[in-house]
C-alpha positions as CSV (number, residue, x, y, z in Angstrom):
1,X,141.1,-36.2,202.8
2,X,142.5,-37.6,200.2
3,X,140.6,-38.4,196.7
4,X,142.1,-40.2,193.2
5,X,141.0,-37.2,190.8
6,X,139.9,-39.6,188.4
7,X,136.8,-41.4,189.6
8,X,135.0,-37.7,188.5
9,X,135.4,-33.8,189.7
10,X,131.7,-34.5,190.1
11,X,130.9,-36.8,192.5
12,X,134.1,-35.6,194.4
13,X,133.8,-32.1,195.0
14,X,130.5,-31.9,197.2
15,X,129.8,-28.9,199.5
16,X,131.5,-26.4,201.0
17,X,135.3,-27.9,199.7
18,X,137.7,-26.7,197.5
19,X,141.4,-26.8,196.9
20,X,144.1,-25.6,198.9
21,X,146.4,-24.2,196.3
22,X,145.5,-21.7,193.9
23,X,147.5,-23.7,191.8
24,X,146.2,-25.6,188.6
25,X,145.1,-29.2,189.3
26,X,147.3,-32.2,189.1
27,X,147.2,-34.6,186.5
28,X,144.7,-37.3,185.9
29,X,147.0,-39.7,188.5
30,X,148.0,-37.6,191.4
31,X,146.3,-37.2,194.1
32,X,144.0,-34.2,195.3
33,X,143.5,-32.6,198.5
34,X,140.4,-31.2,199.2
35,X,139.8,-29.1,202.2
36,X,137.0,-28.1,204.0
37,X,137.4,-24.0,203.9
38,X,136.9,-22.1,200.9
39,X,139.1,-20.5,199.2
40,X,138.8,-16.9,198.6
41,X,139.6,-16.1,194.5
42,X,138.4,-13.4,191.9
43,X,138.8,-13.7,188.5
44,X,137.4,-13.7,185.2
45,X,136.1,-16.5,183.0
46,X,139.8,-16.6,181.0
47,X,141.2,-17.0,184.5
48,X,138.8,-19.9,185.6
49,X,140.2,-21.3,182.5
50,X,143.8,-21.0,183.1
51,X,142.9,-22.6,186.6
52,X,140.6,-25.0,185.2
53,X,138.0,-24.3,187.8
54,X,134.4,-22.6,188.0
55,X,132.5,-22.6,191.1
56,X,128.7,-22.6,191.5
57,X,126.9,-21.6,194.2
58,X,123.0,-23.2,194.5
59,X,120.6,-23.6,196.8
60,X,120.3,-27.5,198.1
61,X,116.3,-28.5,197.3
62,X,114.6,-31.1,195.2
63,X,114.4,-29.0,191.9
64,X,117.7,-26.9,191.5
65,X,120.3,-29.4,192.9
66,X,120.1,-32.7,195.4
67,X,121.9,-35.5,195.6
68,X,120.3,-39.1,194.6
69,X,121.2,-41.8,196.9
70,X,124.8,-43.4,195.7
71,X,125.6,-39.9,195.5
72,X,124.7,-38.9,192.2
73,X,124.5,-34.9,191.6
74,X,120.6,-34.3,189.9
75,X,118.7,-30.7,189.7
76,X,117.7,-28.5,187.0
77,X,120.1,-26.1,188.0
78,X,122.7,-28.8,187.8
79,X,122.1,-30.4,184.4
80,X,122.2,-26.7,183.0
81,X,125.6,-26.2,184.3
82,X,127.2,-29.4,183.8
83,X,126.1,-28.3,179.8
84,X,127.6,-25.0,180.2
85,X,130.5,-26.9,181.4
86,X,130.6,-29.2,178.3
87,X,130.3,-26.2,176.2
88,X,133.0,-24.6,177.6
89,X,135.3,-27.1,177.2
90,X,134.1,-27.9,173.4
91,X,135.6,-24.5,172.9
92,X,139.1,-25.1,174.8
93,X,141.7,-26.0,172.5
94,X,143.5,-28.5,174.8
95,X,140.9,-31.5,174.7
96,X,143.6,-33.1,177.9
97,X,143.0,-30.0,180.2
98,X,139.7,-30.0,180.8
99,X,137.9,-27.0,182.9
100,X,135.7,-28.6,185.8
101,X,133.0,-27.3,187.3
102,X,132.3,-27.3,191.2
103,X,128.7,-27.3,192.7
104,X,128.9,-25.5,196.5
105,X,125.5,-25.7,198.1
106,X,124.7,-22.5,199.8
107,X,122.1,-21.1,201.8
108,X,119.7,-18.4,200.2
109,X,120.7,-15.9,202.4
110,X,124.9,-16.6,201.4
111,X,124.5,-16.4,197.6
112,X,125.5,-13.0,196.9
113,X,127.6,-12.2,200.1
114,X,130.2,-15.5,198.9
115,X,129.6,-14.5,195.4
116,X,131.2,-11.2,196.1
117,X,133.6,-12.1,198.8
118,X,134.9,-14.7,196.2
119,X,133.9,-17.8,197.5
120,X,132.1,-18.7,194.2
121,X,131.9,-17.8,190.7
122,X,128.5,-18.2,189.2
123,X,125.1,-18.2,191.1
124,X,122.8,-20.8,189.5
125,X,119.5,-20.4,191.0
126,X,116.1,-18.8,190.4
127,X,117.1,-15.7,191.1
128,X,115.0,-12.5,190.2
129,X,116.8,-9.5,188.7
130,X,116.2,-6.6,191.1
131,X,117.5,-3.0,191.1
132,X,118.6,-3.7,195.1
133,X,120.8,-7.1,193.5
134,X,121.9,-5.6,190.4
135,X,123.9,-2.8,192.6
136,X,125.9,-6.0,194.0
137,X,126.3,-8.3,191.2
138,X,125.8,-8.8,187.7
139,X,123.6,-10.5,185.8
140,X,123.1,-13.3,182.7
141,X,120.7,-12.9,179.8
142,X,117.1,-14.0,181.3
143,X,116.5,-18.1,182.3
144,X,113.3,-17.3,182.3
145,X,111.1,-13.7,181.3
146,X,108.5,-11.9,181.7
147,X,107.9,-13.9,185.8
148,X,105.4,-12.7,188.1
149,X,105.2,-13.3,191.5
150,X,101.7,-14.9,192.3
151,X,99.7,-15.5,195.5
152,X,99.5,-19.1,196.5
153,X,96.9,-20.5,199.0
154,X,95.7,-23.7,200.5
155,X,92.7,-25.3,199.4
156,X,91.3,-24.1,202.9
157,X,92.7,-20.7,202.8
158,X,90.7,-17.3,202.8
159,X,89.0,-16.0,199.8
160,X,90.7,-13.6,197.5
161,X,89.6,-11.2,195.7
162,X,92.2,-8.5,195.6
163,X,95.5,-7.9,196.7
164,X,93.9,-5.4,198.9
165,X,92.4,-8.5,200.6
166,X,95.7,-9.5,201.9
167,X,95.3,-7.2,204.8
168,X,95.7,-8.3,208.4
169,X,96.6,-11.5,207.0
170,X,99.7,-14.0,207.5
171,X,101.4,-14.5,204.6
172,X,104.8,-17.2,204.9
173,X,107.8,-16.8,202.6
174,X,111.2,-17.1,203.0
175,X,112.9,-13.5,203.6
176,X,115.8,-13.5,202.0
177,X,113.6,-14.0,198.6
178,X,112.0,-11.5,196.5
179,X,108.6,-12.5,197.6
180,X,109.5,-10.7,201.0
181,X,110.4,-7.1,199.7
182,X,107.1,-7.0,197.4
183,X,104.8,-7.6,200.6
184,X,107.1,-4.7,202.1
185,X,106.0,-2.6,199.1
186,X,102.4,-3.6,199.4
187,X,102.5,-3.0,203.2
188,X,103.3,0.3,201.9
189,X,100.5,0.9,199.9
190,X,98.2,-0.6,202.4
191,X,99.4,1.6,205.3
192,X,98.9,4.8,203.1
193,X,95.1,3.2,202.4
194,X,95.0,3.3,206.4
195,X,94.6,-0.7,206.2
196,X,96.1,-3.2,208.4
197,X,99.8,-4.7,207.0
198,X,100.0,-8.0,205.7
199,X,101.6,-10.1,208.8
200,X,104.8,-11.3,207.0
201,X,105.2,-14.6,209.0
202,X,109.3,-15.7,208.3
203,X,109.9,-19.2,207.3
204,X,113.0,-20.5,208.3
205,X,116.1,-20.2,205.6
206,X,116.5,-23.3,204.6
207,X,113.1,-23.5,203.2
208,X,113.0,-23.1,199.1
209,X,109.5,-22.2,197.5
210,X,108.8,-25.6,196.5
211,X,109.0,-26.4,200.6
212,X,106.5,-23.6,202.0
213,X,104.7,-24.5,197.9
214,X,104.7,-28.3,199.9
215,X,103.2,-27.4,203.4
216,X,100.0,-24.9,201.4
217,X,99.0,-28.0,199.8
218,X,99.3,-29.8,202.8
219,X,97.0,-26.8,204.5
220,X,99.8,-26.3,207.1
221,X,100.2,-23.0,206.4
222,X,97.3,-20.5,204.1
223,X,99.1,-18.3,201.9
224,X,102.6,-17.3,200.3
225,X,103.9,-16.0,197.1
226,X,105.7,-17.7,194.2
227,X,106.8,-17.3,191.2
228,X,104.0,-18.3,188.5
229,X,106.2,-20.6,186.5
230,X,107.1,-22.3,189.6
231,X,103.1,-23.0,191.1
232,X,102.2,-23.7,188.1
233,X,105.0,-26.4,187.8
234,X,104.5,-27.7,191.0
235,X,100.9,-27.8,190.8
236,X,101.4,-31.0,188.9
237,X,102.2,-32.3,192.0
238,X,100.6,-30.4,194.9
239,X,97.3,-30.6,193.8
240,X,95.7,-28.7,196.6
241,X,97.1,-25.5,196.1
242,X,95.0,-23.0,194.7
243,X,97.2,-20.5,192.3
244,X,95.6,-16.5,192.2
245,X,96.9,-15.8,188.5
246,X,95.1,-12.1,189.0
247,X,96.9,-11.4,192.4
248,X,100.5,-10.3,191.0
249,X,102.9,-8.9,193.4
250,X,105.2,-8.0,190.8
251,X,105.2,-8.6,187.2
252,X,108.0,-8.6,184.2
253,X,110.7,-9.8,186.3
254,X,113.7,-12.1,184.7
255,X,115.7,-14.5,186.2
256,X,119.2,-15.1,185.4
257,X,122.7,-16.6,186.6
258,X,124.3,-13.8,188.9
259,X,128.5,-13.5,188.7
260,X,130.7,-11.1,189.8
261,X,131.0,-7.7,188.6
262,X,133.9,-6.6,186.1
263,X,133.6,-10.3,184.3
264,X,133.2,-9.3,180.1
265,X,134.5,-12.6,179.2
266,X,131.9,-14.7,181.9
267,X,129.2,-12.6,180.6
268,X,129.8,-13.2,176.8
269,X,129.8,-16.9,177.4
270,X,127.0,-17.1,180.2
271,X,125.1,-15.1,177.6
272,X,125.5,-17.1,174.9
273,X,124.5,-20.5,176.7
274,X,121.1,-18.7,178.2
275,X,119.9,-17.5,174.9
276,X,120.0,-21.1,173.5
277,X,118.7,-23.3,176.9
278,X,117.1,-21.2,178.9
279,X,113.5,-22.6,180.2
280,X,111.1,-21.9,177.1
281,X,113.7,-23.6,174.3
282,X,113.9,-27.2,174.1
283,X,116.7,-28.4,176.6
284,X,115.6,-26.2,179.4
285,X,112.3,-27.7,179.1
286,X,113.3,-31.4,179.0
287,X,115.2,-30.2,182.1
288,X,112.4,-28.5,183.9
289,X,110.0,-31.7,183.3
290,X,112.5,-33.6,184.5
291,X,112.7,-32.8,188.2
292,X,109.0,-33.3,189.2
293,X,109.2,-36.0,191.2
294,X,106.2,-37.5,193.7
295,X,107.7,-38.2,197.2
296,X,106.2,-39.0,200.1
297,X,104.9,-35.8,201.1
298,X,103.6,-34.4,204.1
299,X,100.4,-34.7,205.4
300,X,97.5,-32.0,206.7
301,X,98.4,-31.6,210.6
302,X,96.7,-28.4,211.3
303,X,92.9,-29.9,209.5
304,X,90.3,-29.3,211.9
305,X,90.0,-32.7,212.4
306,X,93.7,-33.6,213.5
307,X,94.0,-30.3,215.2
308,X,91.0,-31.6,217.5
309,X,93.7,-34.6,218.3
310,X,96.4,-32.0,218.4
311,X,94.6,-30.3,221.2
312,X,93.5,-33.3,223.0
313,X,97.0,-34.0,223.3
314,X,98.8,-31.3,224.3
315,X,98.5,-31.2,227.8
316,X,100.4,-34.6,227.8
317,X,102.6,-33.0,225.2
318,X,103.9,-30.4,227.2
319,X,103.7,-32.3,230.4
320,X,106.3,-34.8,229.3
321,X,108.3,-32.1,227.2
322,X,108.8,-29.9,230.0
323,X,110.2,-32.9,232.3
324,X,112.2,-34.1,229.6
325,X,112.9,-30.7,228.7
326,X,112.3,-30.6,225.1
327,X,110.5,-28.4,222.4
328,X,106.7,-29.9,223.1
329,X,105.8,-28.4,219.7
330,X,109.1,-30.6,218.0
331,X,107.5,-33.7,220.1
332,X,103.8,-33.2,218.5
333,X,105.0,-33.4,215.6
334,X,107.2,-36.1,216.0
335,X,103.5,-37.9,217.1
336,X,102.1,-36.6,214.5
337,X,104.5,-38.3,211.9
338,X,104.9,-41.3,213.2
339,X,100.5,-42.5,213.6
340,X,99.4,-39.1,212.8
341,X,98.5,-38.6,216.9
342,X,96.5,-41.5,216.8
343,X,96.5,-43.6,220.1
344,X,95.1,-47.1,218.4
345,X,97.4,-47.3,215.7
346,X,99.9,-50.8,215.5
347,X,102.1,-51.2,212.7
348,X,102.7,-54.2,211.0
349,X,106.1,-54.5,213.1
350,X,104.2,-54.6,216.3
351,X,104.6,-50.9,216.5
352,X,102.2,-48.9,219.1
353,X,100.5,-46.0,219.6
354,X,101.1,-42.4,219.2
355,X,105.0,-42.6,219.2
356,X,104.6,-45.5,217.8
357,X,106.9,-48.0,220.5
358,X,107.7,-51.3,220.3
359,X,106.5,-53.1,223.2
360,X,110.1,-54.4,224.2
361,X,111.6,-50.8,224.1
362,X,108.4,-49.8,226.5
363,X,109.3,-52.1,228.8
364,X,113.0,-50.8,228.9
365,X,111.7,-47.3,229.5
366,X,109.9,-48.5,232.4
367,X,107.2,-45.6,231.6
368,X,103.8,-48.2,232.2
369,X,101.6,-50.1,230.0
370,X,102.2,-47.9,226.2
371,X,98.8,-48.9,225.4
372,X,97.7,-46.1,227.8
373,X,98.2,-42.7,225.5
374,X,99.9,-41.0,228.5
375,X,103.0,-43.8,229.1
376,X,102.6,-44.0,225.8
377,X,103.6,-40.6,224.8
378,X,105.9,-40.4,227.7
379,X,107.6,-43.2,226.4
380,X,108.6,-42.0,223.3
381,X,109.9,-38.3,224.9
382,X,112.2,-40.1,227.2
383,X,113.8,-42.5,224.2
384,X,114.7,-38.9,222.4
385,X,115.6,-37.6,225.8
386,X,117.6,-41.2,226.2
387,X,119.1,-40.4,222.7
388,X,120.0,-36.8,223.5
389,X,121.9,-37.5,226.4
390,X,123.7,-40.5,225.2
391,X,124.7,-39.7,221.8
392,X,124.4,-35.9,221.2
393,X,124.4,-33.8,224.8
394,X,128.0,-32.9,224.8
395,X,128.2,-32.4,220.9
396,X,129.1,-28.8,220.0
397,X,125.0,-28.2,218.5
398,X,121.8,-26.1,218.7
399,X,119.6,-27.5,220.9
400,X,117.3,-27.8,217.8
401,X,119.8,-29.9,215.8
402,X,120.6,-32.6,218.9
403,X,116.9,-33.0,218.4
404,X,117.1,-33.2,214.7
405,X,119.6,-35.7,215.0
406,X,117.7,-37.5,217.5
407,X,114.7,-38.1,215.4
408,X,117.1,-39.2,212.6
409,X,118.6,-41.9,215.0
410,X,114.8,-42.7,216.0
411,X,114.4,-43.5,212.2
412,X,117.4,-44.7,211.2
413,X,119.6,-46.0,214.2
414,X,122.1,-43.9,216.5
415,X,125.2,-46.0,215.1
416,X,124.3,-44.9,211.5
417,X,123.5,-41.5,211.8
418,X,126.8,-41.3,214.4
419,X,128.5,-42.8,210.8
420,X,126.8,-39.9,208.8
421,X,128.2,-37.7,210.9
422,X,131.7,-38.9,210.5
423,X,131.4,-39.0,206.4
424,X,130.2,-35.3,206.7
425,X,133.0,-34.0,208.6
426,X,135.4,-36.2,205.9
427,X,133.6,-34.3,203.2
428,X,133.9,-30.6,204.3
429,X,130.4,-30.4,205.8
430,X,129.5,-30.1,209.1
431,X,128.9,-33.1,211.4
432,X,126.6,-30.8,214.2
433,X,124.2,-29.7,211.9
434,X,121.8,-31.7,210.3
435,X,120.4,-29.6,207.5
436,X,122.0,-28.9,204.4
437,X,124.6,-30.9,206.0
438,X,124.4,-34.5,207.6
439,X,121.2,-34.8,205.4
440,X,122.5,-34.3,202.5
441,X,124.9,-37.7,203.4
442,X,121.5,-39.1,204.8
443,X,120.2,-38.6,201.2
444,X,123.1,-40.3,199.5
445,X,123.8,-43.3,201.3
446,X,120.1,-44.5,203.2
447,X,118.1,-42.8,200.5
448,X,115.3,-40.2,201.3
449,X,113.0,-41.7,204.0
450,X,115.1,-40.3,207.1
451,X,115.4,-37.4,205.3
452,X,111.9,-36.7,204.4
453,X,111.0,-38.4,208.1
454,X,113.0,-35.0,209.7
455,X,112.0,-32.3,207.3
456,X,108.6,-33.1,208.1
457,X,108.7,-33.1,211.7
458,X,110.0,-29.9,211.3
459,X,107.7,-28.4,209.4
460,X,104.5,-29.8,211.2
461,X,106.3,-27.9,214.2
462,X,106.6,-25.3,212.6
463,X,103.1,-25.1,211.5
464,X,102.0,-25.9,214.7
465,X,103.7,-22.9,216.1
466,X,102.0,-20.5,213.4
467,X,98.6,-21.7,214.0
468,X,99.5,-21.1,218.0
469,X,100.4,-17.7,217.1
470,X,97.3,-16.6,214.9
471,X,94.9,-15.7,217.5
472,X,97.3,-12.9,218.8
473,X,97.4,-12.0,215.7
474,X,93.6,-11.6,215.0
């Protein structure tokens, strides 16, 4: 597609795209063409320059980098480069050649494999210095110093008293993090004390800390590990998390920017621009402050309370699932978010029930009365069913992501999620997956309810499926 370069590198350049030429950019009145594959380049800092491009990869979540609705690029991790950037260019002699920086969403799990492989220049994330990541990449004077990695649980999680107490019991994290290799390390220990391993339960990649942070205070899952700073931060918001300051994993780490081997000149600069802003001085605090924002978080769907209604339920749940052939667990949820499973519930729209129907889209499902919790629930499984088959069935997806888009078109509308998808696939992201992709559109253009409406139906299912699991486990 075809952008003027002057409305602003960055608004423009969104994720995943980059030019097509390694050559320098055209001037301020030609056009540019972005293209949706990345380019594969190496080079030093004094070669970004000559090219007038640095690329960052970050992970897409509410405190390192997001996008606003309108479009507008916001995250710690975002303001810290955009200065680096300013700084930079304070320092280039032409003032009409200006370097730009480019911000390339990436999942955890693709930071240091497209770091490497050229695909980026700088990783700006909260990444932990470790002996197994410095044999990849280099590393940035410290963001932040001296980080432990804490135990987190709900306000209904087990008691703690040692580390030692962790045995036998399911702790969530994301893998591809830190947090995952010092269980490993303590399984170690535990196994040579002839104690039961900690059950490492995997949350899916796209989940940052602040997300499995979210669902503990929530009391959808009991325990996890984070970095102290970043409980600590979020506690502010999550209220109900209960941080285990004596229960380190791992102490004396540092987090830094990561960049590529062999890169004197990125380092001297990176290096320079930590020592002054990093999280502790004055600008990375006004930046850190910055970013906690209240949102409508999820609620507790696995309390004893609403799992009695879960239970209640779930017959129905998987009755209608299985006919309609979806993911019962993905439909709970779905009841769960819309009148938090409750049968009696009328919105102020005329809204009813469990899936929350309107009485003139009951009728066209021809499913019965919807004041009757089965029909009810019914009803709302064949509309996604209805939506899956009409707008997403022959769609090159997961099966999970023409469900994901069909709760968004439950939310939003089919004709402006299909409209999403069409700006996505313009912008270098993919139009069959919904996150880190279609959502991120979602974000910009309708603002965060659809978005948040998703993510959480997704993570009560997925906290459904753990506390499912847990008696096996016992």
């Amino acid at each position: 597609m075809k952008i003027i370069k002057n409305i602003g590198f960055g608004l423009l350049l969104l994720i995943g795209v980059s030019f097509q030429s390694h050559a320098l950019p055209p001037s301020a009145n030609e056009l540019i063409t972005i293209d949706a594959q990345r380019i594969v380049w190496k080079g030093d800092l004094d070669a970004m320059i000559q090219r007038r491009i640095v690329r960052v990869l970050l992970p897409y979540n509410k405190t390192l980098y997001f996008l606003d609705k309108g479009g507008q690029q916001r995250g710690l991790m975002y303001d810290m480069m955009t200065e680096f950037e300013q700084n930079l260019n304070k320092q280039i002699a032409s003032k009409n050649l200006k370097l730009h920086f480019i911000f390339v969403p990436t999942a955890r799990d693709r930071l240091i494999p497209d770091l490497v492989a050229g695909k980026g220049d700088i990783i700006a994330a909260d990444l932990t210095v470790t002996p197994e990541r410095k044999k990849l990449i280099e590393f940035s004077s410290p963001i932040v110093s001296g980080v432990r990695e804490i135990i987190v649980t709900s306000a209904n999680g087990p008691t703690l008293n040692s580390l030692e107490d962790l045995s036998g019991k399911a702790v969530f994290v994301n893998p591809s993090t830190s947090y995952a290799n010092s269980l490993k390390r303590l399984n170690a220990e535990l196994i040579k004390q002839k104690k039961p391993p900690i059950i490492i339960k995997d949350a899916p990649g796209i989940f940052e800390t602040e997300d499995i942070l979210e669902m503990v205070n929530a009391n959808l899952v009991p325990i996890t590990v984070s970095d102290y700073y970043l409980a600590d931060f979020w506690k502010k918001t999550f209220s109900n998390i209960r941080i285990h300051e004596n229960l380190v994993l791992s102490s004396g780490g540092d987090i830094a920017f990561g960049f590529r081997k062999n890169s004197p000149e990125l380092k001297k600069a990176l290096d320079a621009f930590t020592d002054k802003n990093k999280i502790g001085s004055s600008f990375g605090n006004q930046k850190l402050q910055a970013y906690l924002k209240t949102v409508k978080w999820v609620k507790n769907s696995t309390d004893p309370t609403e799992l009695k209604k879960f239970h209640a339920l779930a017959s129905i749940f998987q009755k209608y699932s299985s006919q309609y052939q979806i993911d019962w667990l993905l439909m709970t949820a779905q009841g769960y978010q819309e009148s938090r499973l409750d049968q009696n519930k009328k919105s102020k729209v005329g809204a009813i029930g469990v899936m929350q129907i309107m009485p003139a889209t009951g009728k066209e499902l021809k499913v019965g009365n919807i004041d009757q919790v089965n029909n009810n629930i019914n009803g709302g499984i064949k509309y996604i069913r209805y939506l899956i088959d009409q707008y997403y069935s022959k769609e090159p997806m997961t099966d999970l992501n023409k469900v994901l888009f069909a709760f968004a078109a439950y939310n939003a509308g089919p004709t402006r999620i299909q409209q999403l998808r069409v700006e996505a696939g313009k912008r270098g992201l993919n139009p069959n997956i919904w996150f880190d992709n279609v959502e991120r559109i979602a974000a910009e253009r309708i603002g965060s309810e659809t978005v948040q409406y998703v993510s959480n139906i997704y993570k009560y299912s997925v906290a459904y499926k753990l506390v499912l699991e847990l008696p096996s486990k016992k």
